[in-house]
Steps between C-alpha positions, in 0.01 A plus 500: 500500500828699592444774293264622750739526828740662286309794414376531866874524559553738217208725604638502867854582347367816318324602813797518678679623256265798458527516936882512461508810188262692712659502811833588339340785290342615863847471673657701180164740519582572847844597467476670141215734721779544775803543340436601148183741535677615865119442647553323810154593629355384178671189546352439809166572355314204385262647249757690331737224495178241394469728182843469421498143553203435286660674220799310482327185503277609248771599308695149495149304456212729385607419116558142549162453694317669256615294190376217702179625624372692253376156247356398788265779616430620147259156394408568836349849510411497144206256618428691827173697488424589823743665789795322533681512816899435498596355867892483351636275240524139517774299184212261365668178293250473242517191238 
């Protein structure tokens, strides 16, 4: 069945994809903190320029992941009755 390579190329596509935005968000991060904000030792400081980072990623995708995630893990913790543990979020293809 083809269809099946193609979205293991199409899921390997977005991956990089999402590789590619973050690293150029990082790079613009870095040199928004150095120029713009005249911080270079903030720059140069990984937490502060981690929570930076994070924002602007969560700014481009928090919306979009959530519209995606959020009829998943609603059936799924409306049945939950005992402690539920999140380990991160995995894109489930349900049918």
């Amino acid at each position: 069945m083809l269809v099946y390579p193609i979205n293991r190329l199409a899921d390997a596509c977005y991956a990089a994809m999402g590789v590619l935005v973050c690293v150029v968000l990082g790079t613009y991060t870095f040199l928004d903190i150095l120029i713009a904000q005249r911080a270079p030792h903030l720059a140069f400081n990984f937490e502060y320029w981690k929570d930076q980072q994070f924002t602007r990623v969560w700014q481009a995708f928090g919306a979009m992941a959530g519209k995606k995630v959020l009829p998943l893990v609603t059936p799924l913790a409306s049945i939950a009755d005992k402690v539920v543990l999140d380990i991160g979020w995995v894109v489930l293809n349900l049918k």
